[in-house]
C-alpha positions in Angstrom: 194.9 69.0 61.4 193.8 68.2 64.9 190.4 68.1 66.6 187.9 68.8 63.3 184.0 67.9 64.7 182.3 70.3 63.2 179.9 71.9 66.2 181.5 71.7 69.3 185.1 72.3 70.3 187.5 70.1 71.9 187.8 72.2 74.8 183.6 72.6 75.5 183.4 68.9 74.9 186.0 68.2 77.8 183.8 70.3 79.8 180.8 68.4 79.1 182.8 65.2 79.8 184.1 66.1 83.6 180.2 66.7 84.3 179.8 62.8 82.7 182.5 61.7 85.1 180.1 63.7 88.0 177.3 61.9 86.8 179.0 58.5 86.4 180.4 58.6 90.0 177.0 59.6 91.2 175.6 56.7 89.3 177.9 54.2 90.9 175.7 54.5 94.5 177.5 57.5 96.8 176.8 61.5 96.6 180.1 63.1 97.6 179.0 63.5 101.1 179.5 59.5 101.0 175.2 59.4 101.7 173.5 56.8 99.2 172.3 58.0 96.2 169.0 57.0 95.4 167.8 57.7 91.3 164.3 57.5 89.8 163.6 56.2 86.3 163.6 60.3 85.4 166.9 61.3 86.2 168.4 57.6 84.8 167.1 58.3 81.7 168.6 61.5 81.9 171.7 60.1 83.1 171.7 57.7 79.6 170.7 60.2 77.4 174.7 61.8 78.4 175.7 58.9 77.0 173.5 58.7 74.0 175.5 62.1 73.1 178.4 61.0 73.3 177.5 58.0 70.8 176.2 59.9 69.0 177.0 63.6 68.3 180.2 63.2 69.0 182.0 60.0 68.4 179.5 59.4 65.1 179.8 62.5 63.8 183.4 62.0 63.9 182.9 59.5 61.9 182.3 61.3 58.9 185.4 63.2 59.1 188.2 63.0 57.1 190.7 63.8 60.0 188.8 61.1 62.2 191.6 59.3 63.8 193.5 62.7 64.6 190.8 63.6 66.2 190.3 61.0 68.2 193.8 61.0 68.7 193.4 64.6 69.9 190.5 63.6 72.5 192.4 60.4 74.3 195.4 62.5 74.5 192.8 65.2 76.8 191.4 62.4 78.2 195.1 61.4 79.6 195.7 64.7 80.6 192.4 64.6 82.5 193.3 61.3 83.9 196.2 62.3 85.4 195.7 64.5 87.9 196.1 63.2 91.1 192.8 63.3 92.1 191.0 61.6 89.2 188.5 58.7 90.6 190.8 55.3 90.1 187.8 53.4 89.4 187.4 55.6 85.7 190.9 55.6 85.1 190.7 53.6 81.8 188.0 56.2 80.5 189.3 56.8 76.6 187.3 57.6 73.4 186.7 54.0 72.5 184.8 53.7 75.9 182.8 57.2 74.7 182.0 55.1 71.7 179.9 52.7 73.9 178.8 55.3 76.3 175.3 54.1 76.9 176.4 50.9 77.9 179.4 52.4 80.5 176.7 54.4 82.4 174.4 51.7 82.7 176.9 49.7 83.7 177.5 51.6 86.3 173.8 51.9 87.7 174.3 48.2 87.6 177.1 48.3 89.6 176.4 50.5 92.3 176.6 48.4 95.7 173.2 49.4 97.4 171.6 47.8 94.4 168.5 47.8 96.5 164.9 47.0 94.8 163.9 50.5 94.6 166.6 51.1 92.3 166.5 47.9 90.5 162.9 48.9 89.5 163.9 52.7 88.7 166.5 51.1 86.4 164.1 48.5 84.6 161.3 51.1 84.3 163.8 53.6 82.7 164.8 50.7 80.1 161.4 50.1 79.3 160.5 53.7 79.0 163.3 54.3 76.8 162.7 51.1 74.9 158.6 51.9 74.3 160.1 55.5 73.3 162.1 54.1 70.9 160.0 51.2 69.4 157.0 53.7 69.4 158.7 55.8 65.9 158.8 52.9 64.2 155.9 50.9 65.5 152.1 51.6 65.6 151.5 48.8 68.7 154.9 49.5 70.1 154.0 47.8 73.6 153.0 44.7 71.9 156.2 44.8 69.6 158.1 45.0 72.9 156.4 42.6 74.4 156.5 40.4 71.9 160.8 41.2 71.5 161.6 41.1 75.2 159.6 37.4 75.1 162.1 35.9 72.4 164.6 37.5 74.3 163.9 35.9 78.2 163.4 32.6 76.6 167.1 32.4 75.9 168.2 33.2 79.5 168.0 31.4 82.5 166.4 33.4 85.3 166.9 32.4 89.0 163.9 32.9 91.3 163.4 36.1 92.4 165.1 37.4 96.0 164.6 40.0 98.2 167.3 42.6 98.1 168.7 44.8 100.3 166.4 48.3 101.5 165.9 50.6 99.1 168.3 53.6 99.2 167.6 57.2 101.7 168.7 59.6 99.7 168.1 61.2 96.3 170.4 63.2 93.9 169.1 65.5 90.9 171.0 65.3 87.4 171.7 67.7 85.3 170.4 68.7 82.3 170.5 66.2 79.3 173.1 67.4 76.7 171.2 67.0 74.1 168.8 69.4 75.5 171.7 72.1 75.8 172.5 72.4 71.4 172.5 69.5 70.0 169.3 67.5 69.1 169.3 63.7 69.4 167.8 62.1 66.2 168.9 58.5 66.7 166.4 55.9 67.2 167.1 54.2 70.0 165.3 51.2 69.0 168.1 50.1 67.3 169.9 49.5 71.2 167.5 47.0 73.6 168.3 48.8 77.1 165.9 45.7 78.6 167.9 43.2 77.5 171.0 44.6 78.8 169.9 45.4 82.2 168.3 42.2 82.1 171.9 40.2 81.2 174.0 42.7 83.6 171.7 41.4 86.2 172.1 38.3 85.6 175.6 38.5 85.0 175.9 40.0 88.8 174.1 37.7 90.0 176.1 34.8 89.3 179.4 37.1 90.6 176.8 37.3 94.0 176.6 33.6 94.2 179.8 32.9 93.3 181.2 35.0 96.0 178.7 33.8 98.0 180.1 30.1 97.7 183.4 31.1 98.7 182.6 33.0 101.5 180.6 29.7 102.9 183.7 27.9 102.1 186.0 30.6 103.9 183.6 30.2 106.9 183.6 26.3 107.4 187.7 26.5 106.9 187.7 29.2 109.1 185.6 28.0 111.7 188.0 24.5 111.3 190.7 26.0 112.0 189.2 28.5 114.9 188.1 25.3 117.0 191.3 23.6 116.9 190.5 20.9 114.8 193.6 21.0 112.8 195.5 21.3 115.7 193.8 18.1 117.0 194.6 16.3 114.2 198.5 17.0 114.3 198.4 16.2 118.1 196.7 13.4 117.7 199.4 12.1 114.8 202.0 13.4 117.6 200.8 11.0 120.4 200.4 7.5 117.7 204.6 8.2 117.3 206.9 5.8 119.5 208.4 7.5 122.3 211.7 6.8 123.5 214.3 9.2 124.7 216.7 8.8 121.9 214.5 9.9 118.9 214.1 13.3 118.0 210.9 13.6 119.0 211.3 13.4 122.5 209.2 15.2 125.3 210.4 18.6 124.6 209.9 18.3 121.3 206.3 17.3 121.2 205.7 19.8 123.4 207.1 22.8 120.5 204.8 20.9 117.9 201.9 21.0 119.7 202.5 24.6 120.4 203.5 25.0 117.1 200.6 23.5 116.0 199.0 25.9 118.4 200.6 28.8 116.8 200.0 28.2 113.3 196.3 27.8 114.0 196.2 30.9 115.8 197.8 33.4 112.9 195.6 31.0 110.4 192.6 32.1 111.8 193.5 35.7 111.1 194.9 35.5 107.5 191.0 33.5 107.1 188.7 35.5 108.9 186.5 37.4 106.9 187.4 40.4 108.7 190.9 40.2 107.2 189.9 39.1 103.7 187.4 42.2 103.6 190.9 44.8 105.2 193.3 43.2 102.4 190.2 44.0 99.6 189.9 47.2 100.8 193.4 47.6 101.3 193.6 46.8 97.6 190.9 48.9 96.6 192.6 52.3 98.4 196.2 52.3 97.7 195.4 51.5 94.0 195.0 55.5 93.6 197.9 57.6 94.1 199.3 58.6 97.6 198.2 61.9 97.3 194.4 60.3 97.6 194.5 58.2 100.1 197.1 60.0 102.3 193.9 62.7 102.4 191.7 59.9 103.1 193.8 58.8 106.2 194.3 62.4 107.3 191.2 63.2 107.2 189.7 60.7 109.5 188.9 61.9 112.8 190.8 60.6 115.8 189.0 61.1 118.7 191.6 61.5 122.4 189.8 58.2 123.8 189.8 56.6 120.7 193.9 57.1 119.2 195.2 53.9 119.8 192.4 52.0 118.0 192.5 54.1 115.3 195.8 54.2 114.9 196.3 50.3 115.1 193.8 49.9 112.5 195.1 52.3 110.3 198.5 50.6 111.3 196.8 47.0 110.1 195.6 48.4 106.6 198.5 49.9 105.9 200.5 46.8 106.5 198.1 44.4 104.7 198.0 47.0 101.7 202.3 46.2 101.4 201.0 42.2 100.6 197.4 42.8 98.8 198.8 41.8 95.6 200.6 38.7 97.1 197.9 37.9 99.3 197.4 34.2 97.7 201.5 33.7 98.2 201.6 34.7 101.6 199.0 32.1 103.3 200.1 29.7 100.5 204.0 29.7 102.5 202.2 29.8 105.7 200.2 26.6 105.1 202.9 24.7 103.2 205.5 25.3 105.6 206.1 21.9 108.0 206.8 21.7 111.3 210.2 22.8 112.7 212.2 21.6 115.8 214.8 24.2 116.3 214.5 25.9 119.5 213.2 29.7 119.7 216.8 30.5 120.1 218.3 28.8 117.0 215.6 30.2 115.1 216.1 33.9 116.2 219.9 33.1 115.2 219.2 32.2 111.4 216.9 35.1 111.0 219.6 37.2 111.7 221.9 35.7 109.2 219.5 35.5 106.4 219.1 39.1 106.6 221.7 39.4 103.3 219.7 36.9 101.2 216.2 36.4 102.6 212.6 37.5 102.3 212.5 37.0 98.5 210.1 34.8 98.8 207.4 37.7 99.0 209.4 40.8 99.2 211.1 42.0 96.2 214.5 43.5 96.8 214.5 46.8 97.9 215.2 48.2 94.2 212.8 46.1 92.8 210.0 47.3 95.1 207.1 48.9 93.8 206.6 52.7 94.2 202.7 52.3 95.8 204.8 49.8 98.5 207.5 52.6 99.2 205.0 54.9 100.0 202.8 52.4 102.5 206.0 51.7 104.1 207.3 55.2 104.5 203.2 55.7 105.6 203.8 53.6 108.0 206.8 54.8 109.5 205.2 58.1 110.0 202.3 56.5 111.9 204.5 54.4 114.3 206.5 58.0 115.3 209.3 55.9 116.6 206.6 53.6 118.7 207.6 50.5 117.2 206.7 48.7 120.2 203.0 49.5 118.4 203.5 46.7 116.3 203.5 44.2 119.1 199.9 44.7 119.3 199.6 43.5 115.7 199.3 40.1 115.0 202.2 38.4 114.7 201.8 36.7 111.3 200.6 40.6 109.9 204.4 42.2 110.6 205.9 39.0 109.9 205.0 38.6 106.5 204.1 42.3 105.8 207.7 43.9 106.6 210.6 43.5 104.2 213.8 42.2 105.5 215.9 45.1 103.9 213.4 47.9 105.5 214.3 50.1 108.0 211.3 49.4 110.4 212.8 45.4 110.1 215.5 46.4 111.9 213.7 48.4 114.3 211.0 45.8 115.2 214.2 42.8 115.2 216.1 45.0 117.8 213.2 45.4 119.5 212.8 42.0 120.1 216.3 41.3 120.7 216.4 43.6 123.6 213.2 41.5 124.6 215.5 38.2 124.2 217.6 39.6 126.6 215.6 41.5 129.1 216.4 44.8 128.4 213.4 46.2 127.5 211.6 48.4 129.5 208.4 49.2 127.5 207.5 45.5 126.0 206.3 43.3 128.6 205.9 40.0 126.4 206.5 37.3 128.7 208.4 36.6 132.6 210.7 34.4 130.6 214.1 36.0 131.4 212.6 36.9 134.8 211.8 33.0 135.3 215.2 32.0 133.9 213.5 29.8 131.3 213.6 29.1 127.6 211.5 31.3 125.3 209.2 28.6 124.6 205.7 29.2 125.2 205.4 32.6 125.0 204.6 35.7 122.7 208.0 36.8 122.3 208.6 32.9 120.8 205.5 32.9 118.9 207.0 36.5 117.2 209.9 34.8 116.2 208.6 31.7 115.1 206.6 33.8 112.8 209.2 35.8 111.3 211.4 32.6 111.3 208.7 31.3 108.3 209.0 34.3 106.5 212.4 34.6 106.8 214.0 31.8 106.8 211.4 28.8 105.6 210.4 30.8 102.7 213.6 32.0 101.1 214.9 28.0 101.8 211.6 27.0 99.8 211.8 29.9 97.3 215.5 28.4 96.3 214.6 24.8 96.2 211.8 26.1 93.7 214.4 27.3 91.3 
């Protein structure tokens, strides 16, 4: 036998689940306009009441069943169907009957959760617990405030509350629910006094605000590294370790090669600042965040931005930048990892560009996995990306140079296309990138952006495949 709860069928039950999933993405803080959603204690309890019947005239009911784990069986193998549709919400992908079990909880998890967590709603959310607490406590109990009171006291002495802190504004906008379920057919005859919804707003509050201050502390800590790096101070450091070495003309470090560590130097504080900035950090989250759901998702979200005639360029640059950083989100740590471990080097820009090309076989495994190895989701940004650049790969040059050094595989096409590109600027023979007056100077690519491109890729390249194999 299959699905066997006695008064409602598999099929109405999905049914009233896709309206939970409505009501649980509502919950989380956004209407599907993208305007704040604002609840009152009403419509919360409302909200949690959804979840009461799931608990309870569903998954307990089961319970009594003699065919319970077929039918539970039954409703995870609708809930995968459900999930897969390509345009599920990511962030509920896990949903499965043992999270319907616990359903309270999951939906006021998610009013805890929502990101404009502002004090109107925290007090909409503590003065639904309470209501729903007194409601509960008042079946049982003939002085059911002082019974709470007296429970929630034993309970606050155990936790340790920080002072209090002004939060962000309250939210703009409201948002009606719908109808409880248990108002629909079936009748809720649990007492909810058995479940303390105070205490577990109260610990999910807590809980997020030590997540708050720990993110807080390393964002302070990003900031002074940051700001270290942004004034040079590194760089200072290595120069000033440059000038205490004994000059003569027959060491290695002679005048021209002081001068390529201190732009070195230079360089590497430059791109530094970039993979630090909180700008970046908050593009490779995001990043993270949007191509964790399936292309047909965010493709839509990409598409459906609106690109203004004055505004193209930017958008398309930044939409060039996410894209890339999204191809190293998951290797994030690795990437400015190599970049900081990597020490100085001494062979001219030339020399450089000349073992990039003949690591092209062998290299990039440092970050990149080999092209058959490569994750689908990467595929996708990559082929994503090609479509955006429409055969203007001198685009990239207005990319940071550390961004397509790192973010490109070796074996890709739009490698190749973004190496020839700066081989024909090696040589001269490019007529749309104007990178430097090197070749028109008759100098060295030395200090330049053309040298600084290479240098980059050069790390990547090169110095991270040679320290990937001396890790083995």
């Amino acid at each position: 036998m299959g699905w066997s709860h006695p008064e409602i069928s598999l099929e109405d039950l999905m049914h009233l689940i896709k309206g939970f999933l409505d009501i649980l993405i509502l919950a989380s803080g956004y209407q599907s306009s993208g305007l704040p959603a604002m609840w009152d204690s009403e419509n919360i309890r409302k909200a949690v009441s959804w979840g009461l019947f799931f608990e309870d005239q569903v998954l307990a009911r089961l319970r009594n069943s003699d065919d319970y784990v077929q039918s539970l069986k039954e409703l995870d193998e609708a809930l995968l169907e459900l999930r897969s549709h390509p345009h599920f919400p990511q962030g509920l992908s896990h949903l499965s009957s043992a999270i319907l079990t616990r359903a309270r909880d999951f939906i006021l998890g998610h009013f805890l959760q929502s990101v404009h967590l502002g004090d109107a709603h925290v007090r909409a959310l503590l003065s639904a617990a309470v209501e729903m607490d007194l409601n509960g406590l008042s079946e049982t109990e003939s002085d059911c405030l002082s019974a709470y009171t007296e429970k929630l006291s034993s309970q606050i002495k155990s936790l340790h509350l920080s002072p209090k802190t002004n939060g962000p504004e309250g939210l703009k906008r409201t948002v009606d629910v719908p109808g409880s379920p248990s108002t629909i057919q079936y009748k809720n005859d649990r007492h909810q006094s058995s479940h303390d919804q105070s205490s577990f707003v109260i610990k999910e509050l807590l809980k997020r605000q030590r997540t708050m201050s720990s993110v807080s502390s390393a964002d302070t800590a990003l900031s002074v590294l940051s700001d270290i790096v942004a004034k040079n101070k590194w760089v200072e450091l290595h120069n000033v370790q440059i000038a205490d070495q004994p000059f003569n003309h027959g060491s290695q470090v002679n005048e021209k090669g002081q001068i390529r560590l201190v732009l070195w130097n230079q360089w590497r504080s430059k791109n530094l600042s970039y993979l630090l900035d909180k700008r970046t950090v908050r593009l490779v989250s995001g990043a993270r965040l949007i191509f964790s759901a399936p292309k047909v998702q965010w493709s839509q979200v990409f598409e459906r931005l609106a690109i203004s005639t004055e505004a193209h360029n930017t958008k398309l640059l930044e939409l060039l930048e996410l894209s890339l950083l999204g191809t190293i989100s998951s290797r994030w740590s690795s990437t400015v990892e190599l970049f900081i471990s990597v020490a100085s080097d001494q062979l001219p820009i030339s020399k450089q560009f000349n073992e990039i090309h003949k690591s092209l076989q062998g290299g990039y495994e440092y970050l990149h996995p080999k092209e058959d190895l490569m994750s689908i989701k990467e595929n996708d940004i990559l082929e994503y990306v090609m479509m955006l650049l429409d055969n203007q790969v001198d685009l990239l040059w207005k990319l940071t140079p550390v961004l397509a050094a790192a973010a490109i595989p070796s074996w890709s096409t739009l490698f190749r296309l973004y190496l020839n590109d700066i081989n024909k600027a090696m040589k001269g023979d490019s007529s749309i990138i104007r990178c430097c007056s090197c070749n028109q100077e008759r100098k060295e690519h030395i200090d330049c952006q053309l040298a600084e491109r290479i240098w980059c890729l050069h790390i990547f390249q090169v110095r991270g495949s040679q320290l990937s194999a001396a890790s083995k």
